[in-house]
C-alpha positions, 0 to 999 in steps of 0.5 A: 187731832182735836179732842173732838174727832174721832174715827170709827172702827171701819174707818180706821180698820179700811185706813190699815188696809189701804196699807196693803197697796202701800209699794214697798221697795225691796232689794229683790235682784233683777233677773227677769224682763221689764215688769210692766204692770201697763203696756202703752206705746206712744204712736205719733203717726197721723198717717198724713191726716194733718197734710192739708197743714202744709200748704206752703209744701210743694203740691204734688208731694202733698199729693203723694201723701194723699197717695200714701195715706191710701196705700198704708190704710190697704196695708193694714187690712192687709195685716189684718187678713194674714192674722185671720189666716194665721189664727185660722183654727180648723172648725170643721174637726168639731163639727158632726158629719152625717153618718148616711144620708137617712140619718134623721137630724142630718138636716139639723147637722147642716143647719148648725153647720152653715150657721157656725160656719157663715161668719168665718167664710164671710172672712174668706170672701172678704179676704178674696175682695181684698187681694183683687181690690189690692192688686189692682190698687198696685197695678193701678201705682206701678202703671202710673208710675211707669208711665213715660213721661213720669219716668223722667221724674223721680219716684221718692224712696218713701213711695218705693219703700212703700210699693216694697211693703205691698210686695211683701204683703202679697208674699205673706198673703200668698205663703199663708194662704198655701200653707193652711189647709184648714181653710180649705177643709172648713170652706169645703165642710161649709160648702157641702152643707150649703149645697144640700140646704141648698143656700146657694140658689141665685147664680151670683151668690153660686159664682161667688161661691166657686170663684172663692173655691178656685180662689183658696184651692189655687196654690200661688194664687195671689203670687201668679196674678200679681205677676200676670197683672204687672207684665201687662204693664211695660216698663214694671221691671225698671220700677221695681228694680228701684225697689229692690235696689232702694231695699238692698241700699237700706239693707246695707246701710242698716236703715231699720230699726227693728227685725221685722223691717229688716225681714221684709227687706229681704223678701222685697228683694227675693218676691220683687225679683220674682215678679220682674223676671219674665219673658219680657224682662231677664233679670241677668241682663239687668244684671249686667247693664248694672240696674241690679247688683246680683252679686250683693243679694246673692250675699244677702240671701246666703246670710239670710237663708231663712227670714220669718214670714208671719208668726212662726212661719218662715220662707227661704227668700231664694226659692223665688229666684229659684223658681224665676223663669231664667234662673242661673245658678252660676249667678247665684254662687253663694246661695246655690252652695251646700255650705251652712248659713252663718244663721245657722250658727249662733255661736259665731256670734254670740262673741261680737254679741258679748263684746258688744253688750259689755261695752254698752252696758258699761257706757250706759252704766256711766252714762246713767251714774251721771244723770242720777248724781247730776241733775240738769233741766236740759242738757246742751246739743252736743249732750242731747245727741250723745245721749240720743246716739245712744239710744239709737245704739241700744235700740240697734242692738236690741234689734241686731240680737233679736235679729240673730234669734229669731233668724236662727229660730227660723232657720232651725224649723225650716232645717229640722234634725233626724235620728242620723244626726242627733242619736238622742231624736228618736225614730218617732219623733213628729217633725215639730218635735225635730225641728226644736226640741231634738235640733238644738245643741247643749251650747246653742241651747245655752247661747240662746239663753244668754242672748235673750238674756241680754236681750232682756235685761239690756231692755231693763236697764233702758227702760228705766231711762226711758224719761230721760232718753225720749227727752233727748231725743226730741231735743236732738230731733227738734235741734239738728232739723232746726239748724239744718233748715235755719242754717245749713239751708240758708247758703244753698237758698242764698246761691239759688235765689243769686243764680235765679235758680227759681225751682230750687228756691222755691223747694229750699223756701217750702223746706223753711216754711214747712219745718222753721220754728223761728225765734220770734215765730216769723222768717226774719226778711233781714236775712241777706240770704233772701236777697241773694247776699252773703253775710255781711263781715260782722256776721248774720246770727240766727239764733235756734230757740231750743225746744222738747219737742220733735216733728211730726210724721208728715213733717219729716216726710214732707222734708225729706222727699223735698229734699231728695228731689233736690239731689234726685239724679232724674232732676239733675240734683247732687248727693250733697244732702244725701247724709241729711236725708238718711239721718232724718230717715233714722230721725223719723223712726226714732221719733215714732219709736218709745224707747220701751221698745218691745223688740222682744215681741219678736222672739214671741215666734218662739211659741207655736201654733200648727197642726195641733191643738196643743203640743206638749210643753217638752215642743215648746222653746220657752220650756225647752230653754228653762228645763236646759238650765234646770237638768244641766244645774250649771250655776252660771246660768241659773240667773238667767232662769226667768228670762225664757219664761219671760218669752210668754208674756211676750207671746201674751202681748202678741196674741192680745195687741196684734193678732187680737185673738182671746184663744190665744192668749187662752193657749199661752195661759195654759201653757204657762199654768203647766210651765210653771208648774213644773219649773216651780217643781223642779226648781223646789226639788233642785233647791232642796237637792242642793242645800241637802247635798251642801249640809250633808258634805258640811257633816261628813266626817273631814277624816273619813273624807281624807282617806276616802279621797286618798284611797279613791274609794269615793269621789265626795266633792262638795256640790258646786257653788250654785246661784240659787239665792238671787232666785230665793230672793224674788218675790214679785215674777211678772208672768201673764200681768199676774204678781208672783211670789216666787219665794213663797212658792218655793217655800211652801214646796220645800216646807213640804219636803223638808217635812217628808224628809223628817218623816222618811228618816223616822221611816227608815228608822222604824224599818230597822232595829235599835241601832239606826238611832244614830243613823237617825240622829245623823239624817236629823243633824244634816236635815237641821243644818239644811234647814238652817241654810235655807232659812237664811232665804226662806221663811221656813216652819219651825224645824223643832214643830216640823219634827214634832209633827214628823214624830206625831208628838205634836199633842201625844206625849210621845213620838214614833220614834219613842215608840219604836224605842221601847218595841225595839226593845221589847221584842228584840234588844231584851230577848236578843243581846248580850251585853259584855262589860270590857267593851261596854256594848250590847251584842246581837247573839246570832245562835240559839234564840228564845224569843219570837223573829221581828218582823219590821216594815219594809225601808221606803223607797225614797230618792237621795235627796231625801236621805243625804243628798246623792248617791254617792253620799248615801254610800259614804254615810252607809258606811261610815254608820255601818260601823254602829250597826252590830252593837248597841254601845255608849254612842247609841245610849247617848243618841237616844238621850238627845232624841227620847228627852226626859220625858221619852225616856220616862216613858221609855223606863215606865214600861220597862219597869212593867215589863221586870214586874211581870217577869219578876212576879210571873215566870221568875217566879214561877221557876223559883218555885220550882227550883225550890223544891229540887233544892237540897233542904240543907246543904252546908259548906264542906270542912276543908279537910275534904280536899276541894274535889271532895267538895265539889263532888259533894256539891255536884252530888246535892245540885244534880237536880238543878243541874239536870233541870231542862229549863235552866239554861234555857228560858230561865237564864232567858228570863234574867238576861231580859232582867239584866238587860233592862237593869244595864239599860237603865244604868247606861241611859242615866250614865249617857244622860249625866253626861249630856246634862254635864255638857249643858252645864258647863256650856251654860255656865259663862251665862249664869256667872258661874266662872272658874275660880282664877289661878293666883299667884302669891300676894294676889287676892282671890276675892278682888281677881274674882270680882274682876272676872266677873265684871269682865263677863257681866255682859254675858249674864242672861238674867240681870241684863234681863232684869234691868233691860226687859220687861217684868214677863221677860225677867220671870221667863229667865229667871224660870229658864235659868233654874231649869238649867241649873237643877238637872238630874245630875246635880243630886238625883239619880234614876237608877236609884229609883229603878233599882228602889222600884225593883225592890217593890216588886220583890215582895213574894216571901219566897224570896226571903224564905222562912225566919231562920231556926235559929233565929239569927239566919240560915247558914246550911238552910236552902230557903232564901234566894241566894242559896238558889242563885248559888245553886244556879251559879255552880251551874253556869260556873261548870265548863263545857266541852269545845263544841257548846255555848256557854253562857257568857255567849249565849246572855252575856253579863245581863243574868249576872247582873239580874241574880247580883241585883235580886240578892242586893235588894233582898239584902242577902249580899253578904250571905251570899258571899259567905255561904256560896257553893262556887265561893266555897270551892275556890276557896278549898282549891286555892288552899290545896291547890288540887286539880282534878276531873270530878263527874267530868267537871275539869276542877282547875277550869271550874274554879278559873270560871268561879274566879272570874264570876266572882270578880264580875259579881263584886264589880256589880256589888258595888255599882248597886250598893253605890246607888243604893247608899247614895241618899243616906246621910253620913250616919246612917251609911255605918253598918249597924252591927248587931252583938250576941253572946257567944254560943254556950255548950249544953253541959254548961246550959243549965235552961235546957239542950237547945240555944235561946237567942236572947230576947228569948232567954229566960231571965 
């Protein structure tokens, strides 16, 4: 660009929109129907306007074209009227009636209602003068061609085929003016408010009116006066038994190519045979003088019981005959027996249909290699019929498939079920509701999907090589019609023009001049043929020049009747050109036919329209066959999901292309919005159901899962393979012209549950008590592996941000799950557990209890897949962590490590911390107060001379107050167990958190270039063996890669993210540390540590400092209690142990208290003279096995704390400092006084 241009902001910013409409190709599965974004089809058919063209063709059939014309111009508007009766919708229900004749606006009511109504019953008289003027048109056909001396001439098959469409015509016609009644009902709401507005005045209009009454009122109308009419006519039964028979040979022959052809066919046949039956024609005698094959229609009508009509309508085409005058049942063997249809049974086809798919589909997957890695401008006569046969195969195929759907679709609603033969049909049910969604079997559900599917996707891949096959065919067309008039025709011209055969030359010449593309463009009069002459020795050559382009309609019609009349038996022909004249039939259907042929417009009838508004989509096929795959889950067909939704848009085209009616399309519109709606949804939950039940069983424990299965407890099966991702992957669904991004839908719906899952699991946790944390944590590791599996697919949200905003902890700085934590254990784990050292858990102590009930939220109700999966999961998982449910041990502490992190359990102890400060500083102390004043002021350690029941005795005497105080053992041990249990929880939390933080350490540590240190044998040295190492793991090495490979930002971030991994809390500080450092802050009441010592030094005998009121509540719980009470290890565990041993380290009077207790004191006596005696009803020998036992569990505390508590002092100042006096000095040698001095007192 030149240093001059320049874009402005709009310019360029329109310039990156237009990206936006940029195609980008992606690798999305095709699972669906062609995806057309502009439906066209290509009609070459002039309808012989362009006869005048031909005027070298034989006269009379450039008449008949003319003839033709006329005929298929009624046959249109014929079309046109059966889709006004089919469309009709009743407008008379909507419509206000008078109540009484003195209503007031009862004139205005009937206003509205003839001008609402006017345009519509105009139809109807329009539709009246059309069957009088048609039949007439036809009568005015058959009594030509019936005439005498035209008999003896040939009536083409063209014409005849024609006169069967008229039939078939006046068939639909009359069947759907039968059926709707809402005709009738609109015509007679009309016709009342025309009478009383009195409209109708003149006697023509009056006339009309009651020949249009009579006209819809009449059952068969159209059926009886085509039949009267042509009995007038002699000599009718011989024509249309042409007709009949001409539909029988294409019916067997299999001359049409699409259902709809095949159909009339049919109901040529059954009408035609009808209408020839009378009182001066029997069908059995033409029968038997073998102008009618009885026995070959006889089959056909028994394998095609039921045919469609018009749309979802359908007839039995032997009810005609049924209904003929001279009915024979012995005629009719096949169709008069009760046994079922091979229509009705579509799994006797569905194996041919299956081989013939596979075979096909192979053949054009070749077929279609070849043209892609081949390229050729144009491929040779024999290619370009290949390739054209092919064509036509697929096209046969296409049809002969939906053929076999609609047929059985049709049978199914002319047979509906009943409660006696389906148990599932309720007595209830509406007859539309029989006759689809209770009439299909699990297997004919899922072989109709399979073949529509085919259907499909056999349309898919044709039509992706549509280019190539219309080039083909037009070749092929334009090649063998070329060579059959250049050349074939040149020696059946050469012997006409030998034996002066002048009408057979002149036809063979008409045929060459019609039809020849010369290769200079004129007839080459040097052909000996012209003269009669065979070919000279050397040979004539006449070269066939090769073109892209096919005949027209006229031309081929021109052709082929020309030719039949060569081999018409009435002309005295022969059958040799008979293969010609039906491949050029074929040829002509080909030519008009787009390769994009839209069979599947046929399977459309598969949506209906009757009675009702609007039915329910549980009535309709389309969702019947989807919802069959999504309840059944069956993974083969899962793929083929998308394609009985692609139903609709067939439905969609029809109702916008050929019945033209914008409520239509309307009704299919709303259907689909439901319908996918609902697929979306269940094919969401379904997904989700899935991949949740596949984590789950990947998470199960294998062991538990082992002997599960060996016991036979639990059937746990991983789920089966499913296809879901081939459906994750679509991302453009054509429904109804609209786009649809099917990935983003099911996205955002999974998003939606994955979040509801986190938030029910966080639920469920708060619905229970302290130990579902690892319950939780288990639902939060299998929601993270299904979130991780279906990531592979679906651009899902964060799973972290999706569990930060499922624990509102999004912005607070602290989630639901910390918070239900700490009132957990506020208001119930402090008050309720105990806790045993041997094996390191907190139990629930189910006697006596001094707090408050919890009361908790009731558990939601949630549906398995939103827990673990599926039920029997659920059970498994319930079980296998209701093994966690009646203790609080290291598993849990180390679950809610990983879930509370640093900062929750920050929080978590903060609060704690509150919590010990108001116990220490009010109901502790408060005791201690009280306490206090029932202690002994004195109380020394008895000589040994006592004997250790004197000792005791003595201390039972100076402690009775204690003893007997009410509280005790009660709320006072209560309140240190809450003490003691916050201290173990802390102390158990950093021991859980070390060791997470050791696991991260070690795991990280090949990343950070901190290796082992290499073993070395003798002679090696360390220092190269380690360099080695090092540089064998230097691509590990997150931060110098970084370094020398990012950005400067990037190198910052893991420079900052390696020290954060690096320094951890383990690696030199220490939390309970800082706890018990916090704790001792709270000590600060001078209660706790009493007066100064009298003496100056400490108190020995004193009962002032805290210890002295621990040993005192030592000796309490130290007494043995009879068999019937708890005792106090039961009732609060080592928790109070650990609060008493706690206070007396942080007040420093550790060792006092182990010189100066009454327990200690006792056991020591009892050891020397080994006494055992009941004292006051104290067992002496169990006292001191109880005295023993706490005396080791208070050194085991001991140590623990003043392990924390001298971990931060240096080396130096961890040695005792010892403090030095002189020995005490009798008074007689004290010449100062009678009382001992300490020695900063001493007088110098």
């Amino acid at each position: 660009m030149a240093g001059t241009d320049r874009v402005s902001m709009t310019d360029a910013l329109s310039n990156v929109e237009v990206l936006d409409e940029l195609p980008l190709p992606d690798e999305q599965p095709c699972i669906e129907a062609q995806p057309c974004s502009l439906v066209y089809q290509a009609n070459f058919d002039t309808n012989f306007e362009d006869r005048n063209g031909f005027v070298t063709g034989i006269a009379k059939y450039i008449e008949e074209a003319t003839v033709h014309a006329g005929l298929n111009v009624l046959l249109d508007e014929g079309q046109e009227h059966a889709v006004m009766l089919y469309t009709w919708r009743c407008c008379s229900r909507a419509i206000p009636q008078p109540k009484s004749n003195e209503q007031p606006n009862r004139v205005e009511i009937y206003e509205k209602t003839v001008e609402v109504l006017s345009p519509e019953v105009n139809k109807l008289l329009n539709f009246m003068y059309f069957q009088r003027k048609a039949i007439e048109r036809f009568s005015q056909e058959v009594k030509r061609l019936c005439h005498a001396e035209k008999r003896k001439d040939f009536v083409s098959e063209a014409y005849l085929l024609t006169l069967g469409k008229f039939i078939n015509m006046f068939a639909v016609l009359d069947e759907l003016k039968n059926m709707k009644s809402s005709v009738k009902n609109d015509y007679s709401t009309y016709r009342r408010a025309a009478q009383f507005l009195k409209v109708m005045s003149d006697s023509q209009t009056l006339q009309e009116s009651q020949n249009l009454s009579m006209f819809l009122a009449t059952q068969n109308k159209i059926r009886d006066t085509v039949k009267e009419n042509l009995e007038k006519i002699p000599g009718y039964e011989e024509l249309l038994a042409d007709v009949v028979n001409i539909c029988v040979h294409m019916f067997e022959s299999k001359m049409y190519l699409i259902p709809s052809e095949k159909h009339m066919l049919v109901k040529v046949m059954g009408f035609g045979l009808f209408l020839m039956d009378s009182d001066i024609c029997n069908i059995n005698k033409l029968d038997q003088k073998k102008k009618l094959r009885l026995d070959k229609i006889d089959r056909i009508f028994k394998n095609l019981e039921v045919v469609p009509l018009f749309g979802d309508m359908q007839i039995a085409p032997f009810n005609y005959i049924k209904r003929s005058k001279h009915f024979d049942a012995s005629k009719w063997p096949l169709s008069s027996s009760q046994t079922p249809s091979p229509q009705a049974d579509l799994m006797v086809h569905l194996p041919q249909i299956r081989e013939d798919h596979v075979k096909y589909i192979s053949e054009l997957a070749r077929y279609s290699n070849e043209v892609t890695t081949t390229y050729k401008e144009c491929g040779t006569d024999s290619e370009n019929k290949e390739t054209a046969d092919l064509a036509l195969r697929g096209l046969q195929l296409l049809s002969e498939w939906t053929s076999v759907v609609t047929e059985l679709y049709s049978w199914k609603l002319l047979h509906p079920t009943d409660h006696h033969q389906n148990k599932e049909c309720p007595k209830e049910a509406e007859e539309y509701e029989r006759a689809t969604r209770y009439n299909y079997s699990d297997d004919e559900k899922f072989a109709l999907i399979e073949v529509i599917a085919m259907i499909k996707g056999l349309q898919v891949l044709m039509a992706r090589m549509e280019t190539v096959f219309t080039d083909a065919i037009r070749r092929n067309i334009y090649s063998e019609l070329q060579e059959f008039v250049q050349i074939s025709l040149r020696e059946p011209l050469r012997k006409a023009i030998k034996n002066k055969k002048d009408l057979i030359r002149s036809i063979i010449m008409s045929v060459r001049e019609t039809c020849a593309d010369w290769q200079k463009g004129i007839d080459p009069l040097q052909d000996p043929a012209l003269k009669g002459k065979k070919d000279p020795d050397s040979g004539f050559n006449v070269r066939v020049p090769k073109r892209n382009v096919g005949p027209s309609s006229t031309q081929l019609y021109m052709v082929r009747t020309m030719l039949e009349c060569l081999i018409s038996e009435k002309s005295g022909g022969k059958k040799t050109l008979r293969k010609d004249i039906d491949e050029m039939t074929m040829g002509r259907k080909i030519n008009k036919c787009n390769v994009r042929h839209h069979h599947n417009e046929e399977c459309s009838d598969l949506i209906t329209m009757e009675k009702r508004i609007q039915f329910p989509i549980d009535m309709s096929m389309p969702w019947i066959l989807t919802d069959h795959i999504l309840k059944t889950k069956e993974p083969s067909m899962m793929e083929y999901v998308l394609y009985p939704l692609d139903l609709y848009n067939d439905s969609a085209l029809y109702a916008l292309t050929i019945f033209r009616k914008q409520f239509l399309y309307d009704e299919v519109e709303a259907e689909v919005n439901l319908c996918f709606d609902q697929f979306v949804f269940k094919l969401s939950e379904q997904i989700f159901a899935y991949y949740k039940q596949l984590a789950a069983s990947i998470f199960l424990d294998k062991r538990f899962r082992v002997e599960c299965s060996a016991l036979g407890v639990y059937l746990l099966p991983y789920p089966r393979a499913s296809r879901y991702e081939t459906l994750l992957k679509q991302r453009h669904v054509q429904l109804l012209g609209r786009s649809i991004d099917l990935n983003k839908l099911i996205t955002q719906r999974i998003n939606a549950d994955m979040q509801k899952s986190l938030d029910l699991a966080i639920s469920k946790f708060e619905a229970g008590d302290i130990t579902g944390v690892v319950e939780l944590d288990g639902l939060l590791q299998v929601n993270r592996l299904c979130h991780k599996l279906l990531s592979k697919w679906l651009a899902l949200d964060d799973f972290d941000s999706m569990l930060r905003e499922a624990n509102h902890n999004v912005l607070a700085p602290y989630g639901r799950i910390t918070l239900h934590v700490f009132w957990e254990l506020n208001y119930d784990f402090l008050s309720n557990y105990v806790y045993n050292a041997a094996t390191n858990r907190f139990t629930k102590y189910r006697g006596i209890t001094f707090a408050q009930p919890v009361t908790r939220d009731r558990p939601p109700q949630m549906s398995h897949h939103y827990l673990w999966g599926t039920k029997q999961l659920n059970l498994a998982y319930t079980t296998q962590y209701g093994q966690y449910s009646g203790f609080v041990g290291p598993q849990h502490f180390h679950t809610m490590c990983k879930l509370l992190g640093y900062q929750g359990i920050a929080v978590v102890m903060e609060e704690l911390l509150k919590v010990v400060k108001n116990l220490i500083q009010g109901n502790l102390l408060q005791f201690a107060r009280a306490l206090t004043e029932v202690m002994p002021k004195v109380c020394k350690l008895p000589r040994y001379d006592y004997g250790s029941p004197g000792v005791l005795g003595y201390y039972h005497a100076q402690l009775n107050d204690i003893v007997q105080y009410p509280d005790t053992k009660t709320e006072l041990f209560h309140n240190f167990r809450e003490f003691g249990n916050i201290i173990l929880f802390c102390l158990l939390m950093e021991q859980a958190l070390s060791q997470e933080e050791v696991c991260d350490l070690l795991q990280a540590a090949p990343f950070q270039n901190i290796l082992p240190r290499p073993f070395c044998k003798e002679g090696e040295k360390l220092e190269a063996k380690q360099k080695r190492l090092e540089l064998r793991y230097a691509a590990l090495q997150i931060v110098p890669n970084i370094e020398k490979l990012g950005t400067a930002k990037q190198a910052m971030i893991s420079r900052e993210g390696d020290l954060l991994t690096r320094e951890r809390l383990c690696c030199g500080l220490s939390i309970f540390e800082v706890v018990l450092n916090r704790l001792r802050s709270f000590l600060d009441d001078p209660l706790w540590v009493g007066p100064p010592p009298a003496n100056g030094v400490m108190n020995v005998g004193e009962c002032t400092e805290f210890h002295r009121l621990w040993s005192a509540l030592q000796f309490v719980y130290c007494i043995p209690v009879s068999e019937n009470e708890y005792t106090v290890e039961e009732m609060f565990g080592e928790g109070l142990h650990w609060a008493g041993c706690t206070m007396i380290v942080l007040l420093g009077q550790q060792r006092r208290f182990e010189a100066l207790d009454f327990c200690y004191h006792i056991l020591r006596v009892q050891r020397v003279d080994m006494k055992d005696e009941t004292v006051k009803g104290i067992h002496l020998k169990k006292m001191c096995d109880r005295i023993r036992r706490f005396q080791v569990l208070n050194s085991q505390i001991f140590a623990i704390l003043n392990k924390f508590l001298k971990s931060g002092e240096n080396d130096e100042l961890s040695v005792e400092h010892v403090r030095c006096f002189p020995p005490p000095i009798h008074s007689s040698f004290n010449p100062t006084g009678q009382h001992y001095h300490a020695p900063e007192h001493a007088r110098p």
